[in-house]
N, C-alpha and C positions, 0 to 999 in steps of 0.2 A: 483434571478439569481446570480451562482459565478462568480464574475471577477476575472481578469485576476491577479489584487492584492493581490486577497485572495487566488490564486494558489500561485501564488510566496512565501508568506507570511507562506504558510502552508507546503511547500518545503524546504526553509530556516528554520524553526521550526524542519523538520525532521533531515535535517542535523543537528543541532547541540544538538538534540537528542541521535547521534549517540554513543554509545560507546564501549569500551572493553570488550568482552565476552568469556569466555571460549567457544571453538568452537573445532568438531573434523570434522574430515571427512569420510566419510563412502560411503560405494559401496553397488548395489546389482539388480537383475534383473529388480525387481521395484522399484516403488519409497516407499514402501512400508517395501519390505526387507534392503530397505538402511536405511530405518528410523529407524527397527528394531535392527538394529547394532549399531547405533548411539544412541538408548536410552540405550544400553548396555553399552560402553563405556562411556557415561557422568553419569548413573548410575540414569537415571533418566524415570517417565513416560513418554507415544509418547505424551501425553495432556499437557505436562510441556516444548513441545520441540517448539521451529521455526528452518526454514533451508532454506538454498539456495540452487537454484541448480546451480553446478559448470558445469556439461556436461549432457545432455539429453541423455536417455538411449535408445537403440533402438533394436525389436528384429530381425532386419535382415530378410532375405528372407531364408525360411528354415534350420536356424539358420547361412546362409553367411552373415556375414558383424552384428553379435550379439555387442552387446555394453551395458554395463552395464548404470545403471543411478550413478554418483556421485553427492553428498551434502555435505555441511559443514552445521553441525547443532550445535545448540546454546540455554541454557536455555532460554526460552520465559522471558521478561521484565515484562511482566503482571504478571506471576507463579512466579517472585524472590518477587515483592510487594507484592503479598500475602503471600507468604511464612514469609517477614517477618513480616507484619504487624499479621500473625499466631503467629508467637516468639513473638514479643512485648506484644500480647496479654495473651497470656499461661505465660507469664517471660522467656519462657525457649527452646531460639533455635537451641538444641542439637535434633538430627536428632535420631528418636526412635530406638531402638535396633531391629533387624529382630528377628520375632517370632519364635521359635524354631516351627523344622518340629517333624509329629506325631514319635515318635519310639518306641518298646515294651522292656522291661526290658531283661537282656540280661547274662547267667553264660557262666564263661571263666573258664575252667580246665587247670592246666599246674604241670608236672609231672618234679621237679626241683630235683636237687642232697639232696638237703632236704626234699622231700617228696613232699606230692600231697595238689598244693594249689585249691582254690576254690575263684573266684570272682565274685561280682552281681551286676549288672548294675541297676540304678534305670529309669523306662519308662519317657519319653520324650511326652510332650502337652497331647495329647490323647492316647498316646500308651498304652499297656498292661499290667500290674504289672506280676512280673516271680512269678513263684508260686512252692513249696517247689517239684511237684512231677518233674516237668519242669526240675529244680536243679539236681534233681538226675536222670535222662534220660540223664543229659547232664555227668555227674560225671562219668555213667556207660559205656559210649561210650567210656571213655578213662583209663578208670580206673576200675579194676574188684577185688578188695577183702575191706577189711573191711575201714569203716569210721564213723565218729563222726556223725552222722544225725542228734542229738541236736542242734551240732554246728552248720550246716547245715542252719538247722530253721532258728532258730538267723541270720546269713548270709543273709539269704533270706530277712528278716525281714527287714533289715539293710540296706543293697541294698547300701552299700556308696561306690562302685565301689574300693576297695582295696581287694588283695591276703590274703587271710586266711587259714593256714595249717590245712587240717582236716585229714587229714591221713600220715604213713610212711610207706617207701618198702624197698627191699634193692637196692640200686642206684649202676649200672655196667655201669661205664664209657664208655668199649669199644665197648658198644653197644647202644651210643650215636649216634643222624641219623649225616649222612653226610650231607656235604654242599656244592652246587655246584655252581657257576655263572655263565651264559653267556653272555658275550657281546655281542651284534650283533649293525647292521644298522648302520654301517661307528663310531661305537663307541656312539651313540644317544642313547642307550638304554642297559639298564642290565635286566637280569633276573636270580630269584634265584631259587633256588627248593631243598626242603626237604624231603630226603629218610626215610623212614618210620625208628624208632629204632626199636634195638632188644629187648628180654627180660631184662629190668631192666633199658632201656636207658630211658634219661631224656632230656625234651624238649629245645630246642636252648633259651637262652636272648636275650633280645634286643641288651645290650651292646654285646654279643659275634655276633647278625647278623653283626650289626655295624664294628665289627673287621673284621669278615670278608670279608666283603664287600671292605673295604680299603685296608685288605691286600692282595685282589687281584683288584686293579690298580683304584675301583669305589670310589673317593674323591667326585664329584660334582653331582649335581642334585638328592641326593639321599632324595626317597619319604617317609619321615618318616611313615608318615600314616599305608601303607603297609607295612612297618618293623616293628612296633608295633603290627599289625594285625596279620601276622606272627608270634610274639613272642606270644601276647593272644591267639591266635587261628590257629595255625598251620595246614596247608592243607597239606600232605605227600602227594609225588610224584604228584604237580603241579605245575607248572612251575609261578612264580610273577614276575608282574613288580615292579622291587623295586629302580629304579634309572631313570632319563631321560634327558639326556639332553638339552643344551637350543639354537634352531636354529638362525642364525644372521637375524638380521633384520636390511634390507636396510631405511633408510631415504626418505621419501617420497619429490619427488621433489617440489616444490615452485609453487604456484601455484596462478592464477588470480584470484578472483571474481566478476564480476560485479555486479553493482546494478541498474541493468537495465535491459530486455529485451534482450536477443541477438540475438533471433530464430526470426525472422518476421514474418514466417508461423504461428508462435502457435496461433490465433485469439482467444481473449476470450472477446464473447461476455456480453453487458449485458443487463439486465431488466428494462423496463420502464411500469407502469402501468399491471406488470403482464404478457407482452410479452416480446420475445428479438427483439430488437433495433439492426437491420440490418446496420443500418448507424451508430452507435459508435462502429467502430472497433480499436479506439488507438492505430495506428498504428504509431504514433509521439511518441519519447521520449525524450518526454521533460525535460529538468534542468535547474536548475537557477545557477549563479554566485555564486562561493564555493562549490558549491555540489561534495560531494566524488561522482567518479565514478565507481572507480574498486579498489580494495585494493588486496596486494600480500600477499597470505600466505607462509611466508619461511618456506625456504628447512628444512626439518628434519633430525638431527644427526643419523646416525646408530645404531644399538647396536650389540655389538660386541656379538657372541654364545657362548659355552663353550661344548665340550663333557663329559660324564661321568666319564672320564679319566681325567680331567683338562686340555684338551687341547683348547686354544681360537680359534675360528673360524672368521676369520675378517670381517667386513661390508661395508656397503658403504654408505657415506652421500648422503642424497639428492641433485639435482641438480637446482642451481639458475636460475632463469626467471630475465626478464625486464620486465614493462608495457611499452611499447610501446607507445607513443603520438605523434599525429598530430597537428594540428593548434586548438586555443583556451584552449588547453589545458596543465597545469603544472603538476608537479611532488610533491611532499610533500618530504621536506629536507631528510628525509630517506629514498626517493624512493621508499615508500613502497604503498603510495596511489597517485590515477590521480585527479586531482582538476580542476572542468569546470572554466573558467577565465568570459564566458559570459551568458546570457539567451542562450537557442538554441535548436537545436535537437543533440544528443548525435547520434556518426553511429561510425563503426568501419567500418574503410576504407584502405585494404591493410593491414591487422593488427594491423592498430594503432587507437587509441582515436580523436575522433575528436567532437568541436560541431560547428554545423554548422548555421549561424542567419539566414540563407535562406531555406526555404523550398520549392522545384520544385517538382508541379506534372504534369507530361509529358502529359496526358492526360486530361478527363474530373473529377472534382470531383462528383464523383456518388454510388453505393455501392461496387465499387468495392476498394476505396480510405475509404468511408465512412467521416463522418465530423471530422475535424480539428479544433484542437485545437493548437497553435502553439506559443512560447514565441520568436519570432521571425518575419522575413516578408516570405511571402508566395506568394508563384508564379505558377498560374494554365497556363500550356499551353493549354488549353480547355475550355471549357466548366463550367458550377456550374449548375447540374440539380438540379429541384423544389424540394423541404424540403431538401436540404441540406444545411448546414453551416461550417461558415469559420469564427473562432476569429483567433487574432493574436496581438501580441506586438506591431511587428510595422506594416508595410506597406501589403496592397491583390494590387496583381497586376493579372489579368484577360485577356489572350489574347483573348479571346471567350467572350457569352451572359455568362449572369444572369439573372434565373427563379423565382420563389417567392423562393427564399431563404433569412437565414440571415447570411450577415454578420460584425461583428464587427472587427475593427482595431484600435489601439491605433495613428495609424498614417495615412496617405493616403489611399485610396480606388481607386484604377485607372481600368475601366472596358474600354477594347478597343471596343466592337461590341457594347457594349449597354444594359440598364435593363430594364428587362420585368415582372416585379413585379407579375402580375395577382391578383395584390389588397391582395397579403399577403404575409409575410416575412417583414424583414425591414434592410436597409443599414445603418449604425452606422460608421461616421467617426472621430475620434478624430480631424483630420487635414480635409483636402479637399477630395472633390470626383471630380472625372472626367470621364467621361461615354460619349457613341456617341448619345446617346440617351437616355433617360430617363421616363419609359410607366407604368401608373399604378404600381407605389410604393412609399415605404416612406421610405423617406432619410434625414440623420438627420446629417451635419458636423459642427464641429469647426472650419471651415476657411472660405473654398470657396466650390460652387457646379459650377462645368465647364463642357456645352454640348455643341457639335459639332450641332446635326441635329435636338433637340430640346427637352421639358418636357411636354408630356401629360397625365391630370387628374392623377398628383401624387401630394401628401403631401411632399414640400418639405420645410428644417428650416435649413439655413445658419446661423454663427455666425458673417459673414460680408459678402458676396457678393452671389447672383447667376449669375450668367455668361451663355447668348446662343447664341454665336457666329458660323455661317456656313450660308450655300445657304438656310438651311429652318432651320435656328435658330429660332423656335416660342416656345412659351407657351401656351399651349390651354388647360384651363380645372385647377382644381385642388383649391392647395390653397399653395403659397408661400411667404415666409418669410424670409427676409435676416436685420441685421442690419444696413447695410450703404445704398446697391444698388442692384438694379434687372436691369439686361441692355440685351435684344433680339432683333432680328431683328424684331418680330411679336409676338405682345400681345392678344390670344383669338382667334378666326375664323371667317369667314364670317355666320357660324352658328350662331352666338352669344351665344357661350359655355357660359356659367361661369364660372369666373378666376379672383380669388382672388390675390390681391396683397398687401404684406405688407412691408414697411421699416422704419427705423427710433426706432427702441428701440431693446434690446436683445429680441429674440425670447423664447428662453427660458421664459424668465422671464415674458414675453408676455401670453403665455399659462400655467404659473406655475399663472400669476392673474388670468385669465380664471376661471382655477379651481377652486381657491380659492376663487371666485367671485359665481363659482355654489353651490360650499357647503357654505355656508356664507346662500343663499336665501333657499337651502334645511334647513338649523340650523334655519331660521326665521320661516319656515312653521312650524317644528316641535314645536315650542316656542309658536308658535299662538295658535297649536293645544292642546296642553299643559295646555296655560292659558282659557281657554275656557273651558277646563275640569275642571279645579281649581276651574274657578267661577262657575259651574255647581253645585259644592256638596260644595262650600261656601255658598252658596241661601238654598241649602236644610239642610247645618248644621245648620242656624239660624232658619231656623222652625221646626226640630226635632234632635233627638239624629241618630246618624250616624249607620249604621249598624257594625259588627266588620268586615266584606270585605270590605264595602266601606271604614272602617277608614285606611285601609293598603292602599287601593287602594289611597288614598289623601296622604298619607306620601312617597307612590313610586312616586306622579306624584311634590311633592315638590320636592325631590330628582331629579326626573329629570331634572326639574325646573333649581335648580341650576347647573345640570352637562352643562345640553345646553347657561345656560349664561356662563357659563366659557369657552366652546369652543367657542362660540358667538364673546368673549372679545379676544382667540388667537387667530382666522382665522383674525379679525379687525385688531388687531396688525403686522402679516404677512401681509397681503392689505397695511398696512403704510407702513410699511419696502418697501414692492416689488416699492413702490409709488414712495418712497422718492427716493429708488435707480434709478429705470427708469430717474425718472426728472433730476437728476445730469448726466446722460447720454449725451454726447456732438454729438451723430450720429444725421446730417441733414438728412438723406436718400433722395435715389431718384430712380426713375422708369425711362428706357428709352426704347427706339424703335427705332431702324434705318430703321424699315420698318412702318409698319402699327400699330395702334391699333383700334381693333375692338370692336363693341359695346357688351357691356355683362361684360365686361372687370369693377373690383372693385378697385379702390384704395385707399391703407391708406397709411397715409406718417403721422407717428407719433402723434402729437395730435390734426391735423388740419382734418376739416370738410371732411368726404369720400365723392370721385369722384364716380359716376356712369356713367362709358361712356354709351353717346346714340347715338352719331355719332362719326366716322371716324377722327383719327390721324393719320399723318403721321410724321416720322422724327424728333420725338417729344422727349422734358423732362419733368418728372412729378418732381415737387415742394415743399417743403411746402411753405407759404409766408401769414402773418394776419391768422393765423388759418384754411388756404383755402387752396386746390390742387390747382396749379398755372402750366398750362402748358409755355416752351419753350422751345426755338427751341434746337435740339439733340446735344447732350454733350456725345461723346463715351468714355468709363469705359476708365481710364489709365493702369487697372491691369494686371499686365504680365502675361500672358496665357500659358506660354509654356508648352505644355504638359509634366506632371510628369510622370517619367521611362522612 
């Protein structure tokens, strides 16, 4: 079973787990399309990613009230270990080169004031090798009288993407194409276009697009690429984009993260044995002392645009947030994270941080609450229906019954109406319990057990009192055990139930000898059984040879042999230990009754002779004295009673 230390313990581990990660933020209908944007920009797969979600996406009612999903996502911790224990492994953690994509070999014609060059692209992964007839289909689209086809060849051959002159014409300047630009879209974009030449004209350079492009007002954003392409490969009379500017981009404002839950609705359930578990809805959110709770991602600077013309276009930085905090909660020196101060439940209340050590549930706990888990005290205004449970740090306080449930507290247990065990569940108090009643359950405190109207046929183990003080404070039935005192007004019924009573040593350590007492005489039986077999096939080793089964079978049962003395020898040693401790124990215990004790009624009072009532007490104290139960007359408990909460 986990306690409540190993929660704690594996909470504080995560926190200081925590660290700095490159993180961006990304939008998108689903959680899906945000994801896919964020492996875009971290440049990484979705398999390699974690993310939080900053705001839940929602798609509104035929699309009024749409709302995208945001995340800030982050290389997963797991994917950077392997990646590098990848590198450490290889030597070499340089990030592979992307594969070139397929492309087929590729000739460029350009008809320059020195004649007609020819160039040939060599194919790309898979692509197509250009092949000589290729070459010259391409040659004769732009160019119609004689050329070098040798060369040609060679060229083709060659394919080392450089201009090679295979022919000359006579070259007529003024019938070079024109060149036109437009600007459009508030100045964001240029476009060029080349009129086709006339006879004898020769194709535009790079360096002269380049000219003029500047020297009609296009300084920035110009797409090389296309202007290259343009100059290899000229499209007459189509219009290119060959410039584009760059739009300003606002700074994203500042923004919260939690690490916690913030939607309450979302229920995710989970699995036990194959079904879902109706009753863990974890709907607590729990933290412990020091835990980051929400951390600010700041505001992002703007970037300023620039049009095609060099004109700046201004931006805007993002805009700062605060976290917000309530009670139990700090701030980190650069107010950048919230830090819980105690254990608790973490709530955002009014928009601020809060944790809270009390947990109130207004109603019954049942599935609609589901069971609780809580680093804190816990307050049900209702009810606890059967199989459900309630741990807690500190204090369950119960204004309603208790059904066979469990619950554990590291501190007080206070049930106002009363337990009704129905013989399963079990009550776990670190401190006291206190209950108006106490019916068929087991209850198990570190201090005291205090009932008002009485305990019947429960298991109950005190580490110093039980207490059944009221008009029908009785004990009927069961088996209980306190270290100092058991004080009722009425021990047992006129039925003559059986009702065990025990005082005078830890109870604990009472039933940890028990056991240790029953496996001790199970470790004898098995030893008995053991040597019995030994001497079986010792008698028949000395009148023949052993068979090769039985001779394993007598080497397994020495082995066992010796395993069962050595347990034999620890469970002995624990019996001493528990022995020695018990006997230094200073608790005289005592049994009392301000009313009756009826016969059926057992008592042990530490290591004097057990009483078995067979007549009638009244007003009575049970004793130790010479080894014997020693009744006198009634001694009422001193212990202050006042009801806890």
């Amino acid at each position: 079973m986990i306690t409540l230390d190993q929660i704690q313990s594996f909470m504080k581990v995560q926190v200081t787990e925590d660290k700095a990660l490159k993180r961006v933020k990304a939008s998108g209908d689903t959680v899906e399309d945000a994801l896919q944007q964020a492996a875009i920009e971290l440049g990484l797969a979705l398999r390699k990613i974690e993310y939080e979600v900053v705001e839940r996406g929602s798609r509104g009612t035929f699309g009024v009230g749409k709302k995208p999903w945001i995340l800030v996502a982050y290389e997963s911790r797991k994917q950077q270990t392997q990646d590098t224990h990848a590198a450490e492994e290889t030597g070499d953690a340089d990030v592979l080169e992307e594969v070139p994509k397929d492309r087929d070999g590729e000739a460029f014609v350009r008809r320059t004031p020195d004649g007609i060059f020819l160039k040939v692209s060599a194919p790309l992964g898979r692509g197509r090798k250009l092949s000589e007839t290729d070459a010259m289909d391409r040659i004769t689209q732009r160019y119609r009288g004689d050329y070098d086809s040798a060369l040609v060849a060679k060229i083709v051959k060659l394919a080392d993407g450089e201009f090679v002159k295979i022919a000359g014409y006579a070259h007529n300047p003024v019938n070079d194409p024109i060149i036109t630009v437009d600007i459009t879209d508030n100045e964001m974009k240029a476009f060029m276009l080349l009129h086709s030449p006339g006879e004898g004209g020769a194709d535009p350079d790079y360096e002269t697009l380049i000219g003029f492009l500047q020297s009609n007002r296009v300084t920035d954003g110009i797409i090389e690429d296309a202007v290259h392409d343009m100059a290899d490969n000229p499209e007459y009379g189509k219009a290119k984009l060959v410039a584009e500017g760059i739009k300003p981009r606002n700074g994203e404002d500042a923004r919260i993260v939690y690490s916690f839950a913030t939607d309450s609705s979302q229920i995710q359930l989970r699995e036990k044995n194959g079904r879902v578990d109706f009753k863990e809805l974890n709907l607590i959110q729990n933290v412990v002392e020091g835990q980051i709770l929400a951390r600010k991602l700041p505001a992002e600077f703007g970037e300023a645009g620039r049009t095609v013309t060099g004109k700046m276009l201004p931006s805007k930085d993002g805009m700062d947030v605060h976290i917000e905090i309530g009670k139990n909660v700090h701030l980190s020196d650069d107010e950048a994270s919230a830090i819980a101060d105690i254990n608790g439940q973490v709530v955002i209340i009014a928009g601020k941080l809060n944790v809270e050590d009390i947990k109130t549930v207004q109603g019954d706990v049942n599935l609609k609450t589901g069971n609780i888990l809580f680093l804190g005290t816990v307050v049900v205004k209702g009810n606890v229906d059967d199989g459900f449970s309630i741990k807690a740090a500190g204090n369950i306080e119960i204004m309603g019954t208790v059904g066979c449930c469990n619950l554990d507290a590291e501190g007080d247990i206070n049930v106002h109406q009363g337990i009704a065990g129905k013989s399963s569940g079990k009550i776990i108090s670190g401190k006291s319990v206190w209950s108006k009643f106490i019916e068929n359950a087991d209850v198990e405190a570190g201090d005291l057990v205090v009932v008002s109207d009485g305990i019947i046929n429960s298991h109950i183990v005190a580490n110093r009192k039980i207490i059944c003080r009221g008009k029908r404070a009785s004990i009927v039935g069961g088996h209980c055990m306190a270290a100092e005192e058991i004080d009722a007004k009425a021990l047992g019924s006129i039925a003559g139930s059986e009702t065990i009573l025990e005082v005078g040593y830890d109870p604990k350590s009472k039933e940890n000898l028990d056991r240790l007492g029953s496996e001790s005489q199970t470790l004898d039986k098995q030893l008995e059984d053991v040597n019995l077999n030994l001497g079986t096939l010792e008698a028949l080793k000395k009148k023949t040879k052993l068979p090769e089964d039985k001779q394993e079978y007598f080497k397994e049962l020495v082995a066992k042999k010796q395993e069962l003395a050595a347990k034999i020898k620890d469970v002995a040693g624990q019996i001493e230990a528990v022995n020695t401790y018990m006997g230094q124990l200073t608790y005289q215990g005592r049994i009392s009754s301000s009313g009756t004790v009826f016969p059926g009624v057992r008592i042990l009072i530490k290591d004097a002779q057990p009483l078995d009532v067979r007549n009638e007490f009244k007003n009575i104290t049970f004793i130790a004295e010479n080894n014997l139960v020693k009744p006198i007359k009634y001694e009422e408990s001193a212990e202050d009673l006042t009801r806890k909460g």
